[in-house]
N, C-alpha and C positions, 0 to 999 in steps of 0.2 A: 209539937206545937204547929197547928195552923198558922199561915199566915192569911192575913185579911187583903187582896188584890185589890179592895179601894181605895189602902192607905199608900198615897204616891211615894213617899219615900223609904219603902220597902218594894216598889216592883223592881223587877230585873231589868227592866228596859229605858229607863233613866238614872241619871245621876242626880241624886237627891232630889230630885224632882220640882225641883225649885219652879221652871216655867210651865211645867205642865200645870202647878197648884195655880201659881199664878192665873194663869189662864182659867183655870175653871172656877175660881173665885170672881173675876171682872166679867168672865163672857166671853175672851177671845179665843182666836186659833195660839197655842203655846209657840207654834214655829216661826209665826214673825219675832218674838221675844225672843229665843235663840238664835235668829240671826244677827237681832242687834247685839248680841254677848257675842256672837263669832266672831262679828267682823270688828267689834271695839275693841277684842279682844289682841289687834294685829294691831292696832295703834299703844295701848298703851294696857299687858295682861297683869300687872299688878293692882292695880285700879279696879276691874274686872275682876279679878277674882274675889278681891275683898270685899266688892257688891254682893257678888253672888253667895260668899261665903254667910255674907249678912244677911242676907234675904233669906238664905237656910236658914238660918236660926228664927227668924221672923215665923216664917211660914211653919216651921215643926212648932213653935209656942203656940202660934193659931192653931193649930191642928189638934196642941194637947187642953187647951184653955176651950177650947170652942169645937166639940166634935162634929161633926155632922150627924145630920137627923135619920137614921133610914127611914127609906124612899118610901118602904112596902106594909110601911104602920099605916101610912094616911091614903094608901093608893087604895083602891078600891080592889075587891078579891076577884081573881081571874076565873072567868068563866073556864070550865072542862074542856070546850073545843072553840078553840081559835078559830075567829070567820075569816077567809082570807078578806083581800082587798076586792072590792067590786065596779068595773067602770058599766058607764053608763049604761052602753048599750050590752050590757051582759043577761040573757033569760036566764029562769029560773028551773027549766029542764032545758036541756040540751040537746038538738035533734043528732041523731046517730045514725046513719046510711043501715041498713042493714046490710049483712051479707049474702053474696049469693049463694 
């Protein structure tokens, strides 16, 4: 069985991925929201974890209630070859020294 590396809480690199989702649900960076769980977390971790333990469950119901749309139904089909980026003053042949 594949796993799907979209679905944040199955990646390897969070713990239930609670502020990542977060975050990509509102729009923000997820690391300000784990700092405020860090550091609340040294005043009072029973309170804290029970948030976070709740907003798990929050976020996996969203997740199972409301999936996301792939991206690459409505994206438009990728051309064959990639154009890089071009700045302004770039020409379209490039002079080459010859050699001696």
């Amino acid at each position: 069985m594949q796993i799907d590396k979209n679905i944040v809480l199955w990646r390897h690199d969070t713990f239930l991925g609670v502020c990542q989702a977060i975050g990509q649900d509102f729009g923000f960076n997820p690391d300000w929201l784990r700092v405020v769980f860090a550091s609340a977390l040294l005043f009072n971790p029973t309170l804290v974890l029970g948030i976070y333990g709740a907003l798990a469950v929050v976020v996996l119901a969203s997740r199972l209630l409301f999936p996301a749309r792939c991206s690459s139904v409505s994206a438009a089909p990728a051309t064959a070859e990639a154009e890089a980026p071009r700045a302004d003053n770039d020409r379209d042949v490039a002079d080459i020294a010859a050699a001696a």
